[in-house]
SEGU-582970 format. One record per residue (C-alpha): residue number from 1; x, y, z; residue in three letters. Coordinates in steps of 0.001 Angstrom, whole numbers, plus 500000, padded with zeros to 6 digits. Layout:
BEGIN
- NUM|X|Y|Z|Ala
...
! end
This chain:
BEGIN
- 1|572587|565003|790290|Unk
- 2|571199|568615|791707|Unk
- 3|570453|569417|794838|Unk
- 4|570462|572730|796470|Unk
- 5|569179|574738|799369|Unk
- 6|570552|578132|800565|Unk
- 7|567194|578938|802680|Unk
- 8|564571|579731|801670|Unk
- 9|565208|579928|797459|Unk
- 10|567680|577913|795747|Unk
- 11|568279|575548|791927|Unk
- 12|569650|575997|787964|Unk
- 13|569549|578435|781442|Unk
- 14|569937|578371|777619|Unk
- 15|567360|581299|777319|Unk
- 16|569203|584033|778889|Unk
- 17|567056|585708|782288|Unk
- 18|566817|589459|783446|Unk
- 19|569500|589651|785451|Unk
- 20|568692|588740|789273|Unk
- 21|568475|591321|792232|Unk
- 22|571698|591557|793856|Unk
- 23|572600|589192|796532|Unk
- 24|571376|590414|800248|Unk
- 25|573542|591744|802441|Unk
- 26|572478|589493|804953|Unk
- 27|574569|586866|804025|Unk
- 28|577466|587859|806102|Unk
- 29|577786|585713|809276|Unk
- 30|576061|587701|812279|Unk
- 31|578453|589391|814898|Unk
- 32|579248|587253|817685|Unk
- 33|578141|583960|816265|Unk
- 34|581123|582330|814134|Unk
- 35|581261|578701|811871|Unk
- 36|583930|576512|810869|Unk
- 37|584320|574894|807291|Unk
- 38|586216|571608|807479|Unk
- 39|586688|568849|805167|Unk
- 40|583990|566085|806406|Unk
- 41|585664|563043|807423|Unk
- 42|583948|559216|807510|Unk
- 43|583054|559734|811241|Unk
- 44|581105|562388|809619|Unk
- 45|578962|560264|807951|Unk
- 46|575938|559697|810214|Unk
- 47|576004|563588|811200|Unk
- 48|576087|564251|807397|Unk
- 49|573292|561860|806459|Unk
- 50|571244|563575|809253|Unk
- 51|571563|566880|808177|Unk
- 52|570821|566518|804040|Unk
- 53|568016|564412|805182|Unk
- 54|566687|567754|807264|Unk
- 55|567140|569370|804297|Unk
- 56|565135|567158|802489|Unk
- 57|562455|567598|804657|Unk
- 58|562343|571516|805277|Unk
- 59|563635|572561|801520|Unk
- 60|561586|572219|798064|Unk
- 61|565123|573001|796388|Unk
- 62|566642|570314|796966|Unk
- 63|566569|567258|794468|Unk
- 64|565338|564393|796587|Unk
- 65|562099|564672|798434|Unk
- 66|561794|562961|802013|Unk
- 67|562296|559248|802186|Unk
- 68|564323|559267|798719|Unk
- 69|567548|559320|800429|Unk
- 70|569854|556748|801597|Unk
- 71|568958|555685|805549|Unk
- 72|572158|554057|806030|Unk
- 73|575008|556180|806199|Unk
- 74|577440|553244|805478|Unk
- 75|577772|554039|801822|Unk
- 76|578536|557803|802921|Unk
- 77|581215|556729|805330|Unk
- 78|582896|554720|802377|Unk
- 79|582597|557239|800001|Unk
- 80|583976|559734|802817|Unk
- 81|586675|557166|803304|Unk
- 82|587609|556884|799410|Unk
- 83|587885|560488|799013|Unk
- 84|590517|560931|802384|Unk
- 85|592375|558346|800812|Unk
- 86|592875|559871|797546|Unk
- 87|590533|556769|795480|Unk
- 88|587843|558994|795194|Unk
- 89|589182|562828|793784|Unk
- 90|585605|564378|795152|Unk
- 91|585504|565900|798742|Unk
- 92|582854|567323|800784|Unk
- 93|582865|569913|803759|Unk
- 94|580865|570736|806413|Unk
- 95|579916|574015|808598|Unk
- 96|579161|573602|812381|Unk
- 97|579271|576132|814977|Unk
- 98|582412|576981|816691|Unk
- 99|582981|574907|819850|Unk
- 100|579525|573185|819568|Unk
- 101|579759|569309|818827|Unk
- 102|579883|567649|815558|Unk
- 103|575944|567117|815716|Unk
- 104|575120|570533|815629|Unk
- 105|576152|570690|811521|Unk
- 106|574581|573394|809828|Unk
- 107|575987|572994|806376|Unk
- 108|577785|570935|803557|Unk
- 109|579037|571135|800012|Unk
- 110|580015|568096|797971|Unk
- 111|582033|568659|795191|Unk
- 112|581901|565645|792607|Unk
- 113|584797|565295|790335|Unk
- 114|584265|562631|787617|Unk
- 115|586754|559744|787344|Unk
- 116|587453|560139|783618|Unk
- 117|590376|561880|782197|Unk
- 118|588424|564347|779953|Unk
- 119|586349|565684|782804|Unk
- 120|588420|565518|785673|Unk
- 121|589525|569485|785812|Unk
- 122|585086|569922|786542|Unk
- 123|583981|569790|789864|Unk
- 124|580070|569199|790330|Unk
- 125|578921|571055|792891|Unk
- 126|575469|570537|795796|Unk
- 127|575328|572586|798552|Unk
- 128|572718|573221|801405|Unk
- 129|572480|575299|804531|Unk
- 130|569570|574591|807503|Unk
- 131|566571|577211|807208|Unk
- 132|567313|578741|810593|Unk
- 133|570905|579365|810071|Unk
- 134|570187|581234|806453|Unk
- 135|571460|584666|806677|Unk
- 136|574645|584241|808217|Unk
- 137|576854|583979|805653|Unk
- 138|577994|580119|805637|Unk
- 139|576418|580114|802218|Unk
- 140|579568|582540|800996|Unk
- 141|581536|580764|803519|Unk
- 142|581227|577080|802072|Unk
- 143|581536|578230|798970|Unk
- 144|584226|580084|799148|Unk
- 145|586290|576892|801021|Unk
- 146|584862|575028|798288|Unk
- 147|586534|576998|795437|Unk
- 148|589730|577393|797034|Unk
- 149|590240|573849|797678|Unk
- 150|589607|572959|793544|Unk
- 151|591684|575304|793160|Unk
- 152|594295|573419|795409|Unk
- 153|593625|570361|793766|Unk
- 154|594151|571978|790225|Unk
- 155|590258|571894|788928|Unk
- 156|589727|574380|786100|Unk
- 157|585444|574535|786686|Unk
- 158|583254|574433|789076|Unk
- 159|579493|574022|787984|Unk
- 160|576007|573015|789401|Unk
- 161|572484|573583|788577|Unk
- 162|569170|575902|790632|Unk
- 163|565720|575421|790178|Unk
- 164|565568|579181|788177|Unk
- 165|562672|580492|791026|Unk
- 166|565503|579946|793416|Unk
- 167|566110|583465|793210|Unk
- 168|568180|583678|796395|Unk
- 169|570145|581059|795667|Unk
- 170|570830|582539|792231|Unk
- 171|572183|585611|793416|Unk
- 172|574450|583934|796024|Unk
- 173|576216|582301|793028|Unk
- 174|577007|585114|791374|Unk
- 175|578036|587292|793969|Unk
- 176|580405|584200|794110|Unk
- 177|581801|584576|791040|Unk
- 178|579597|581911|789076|Unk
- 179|577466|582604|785590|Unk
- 180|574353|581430|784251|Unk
- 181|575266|579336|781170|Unk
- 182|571768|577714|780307|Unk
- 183|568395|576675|780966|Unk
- 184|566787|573429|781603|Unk
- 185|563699|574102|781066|Unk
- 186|560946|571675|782381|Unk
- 187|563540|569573|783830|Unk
- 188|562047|568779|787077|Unk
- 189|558800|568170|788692|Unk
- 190|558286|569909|792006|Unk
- 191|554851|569647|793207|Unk
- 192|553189|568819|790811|Unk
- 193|554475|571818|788484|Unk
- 194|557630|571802|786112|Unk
- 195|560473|573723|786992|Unk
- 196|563223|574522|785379|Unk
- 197|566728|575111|786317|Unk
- 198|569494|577393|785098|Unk
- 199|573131|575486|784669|Unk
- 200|576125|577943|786284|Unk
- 201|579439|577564|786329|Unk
- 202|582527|578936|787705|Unk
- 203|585990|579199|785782|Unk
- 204|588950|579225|788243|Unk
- 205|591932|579887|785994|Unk
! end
């Protein structure tokens, strides 16, 4: 399961890359426009479903092109239940403006944490931010909420994967603290090319 889209470059080695340009500065939320983080709750789930169907649409880095994706947000709103209520050990959070209403999302992550003993400390992580807010910072932002709150659940690792042209993507992981670890290569077919994409993770002990 990968998906990503911090706008406009995002995906993720085994054959280790030149290192990456350093992130932009201009990921630091613009003065006198703020966002909230929050967990997403199943009320969420038509809002959510709206918004990583956007991306879809306006993002070649993320994994499902338009019209793959669930229409039905019913399956979201259970699996949005089942993680409030503790049967699910995943969670997802969203970004939306502050004071503007719940339709106005502008982000998620969704962290996936396997049922099975062996791999529940690992959190997979997707993560995608609307084109027109890129640049603000909620990339850092989600992020950040989304480490802190493995950390509160006692998860050891967070990883995901980038499609490795994603360069902007790329560096906003590891200005968060996450490191290349491998290469996919040819893993994926994006218009009508292969791609591949670099695994990272992040160790939070």
């Amino acid at each position: 399961m990968t998906e990503q889209s911090e706008q406009p470059e995002q995906r993720d080695e085994r054959e280790r890359p030149g290192r990456p340009e350093q992130p932009d500065k201009s990921d630091r939320i613009a003065a006198g426009r703020s966002a909230a983080v929050r967990p997403a709750r199943p009320e969420d789930a038509a809002v959510l479903l709206a918004l990583q169907q956007t991306l879809d649409r306006e993002s070649d880095f993320m994994l499902l092109e338009p019209g793959e994706r669930e229409t039905d947000p019913a399956p979201l709103a259970a699996r949005l239940d089942a993680c409030a209520t503790g049967r699910d050990r995943s969670y997802l959070l969203i970004a939306a403006e502050t004071g503007a209403p719940e339709a106005a999302a502008l982000g998620y992550v969704d962290v996936t944490v396997p049922p099975y003993a062996r791999s529940a400390r690992t959190g997979y992580l997707v993560t995608g931010v609307r084109a027109e807010h890129s640049g603000r910072g909620l990339g850092h932002a989600l992020l950040r909420a989304a480490a802190d709150e493995a950390r509160a659940r006692g998860l050891r690792r967070l990883e995901l994967t980038v499609m490795e042209h994603n360069r902007r993507a790329v560096n906003l992981y590891l200005s968060c603290g996450f490191q290349v670890e491998g290469l996919r290569r040819a893993a994926l077919d994006v218009g009508g090319r292969r791609v591949g994409e670099y695994y990272m993770g992040l160790l939070l002990d």
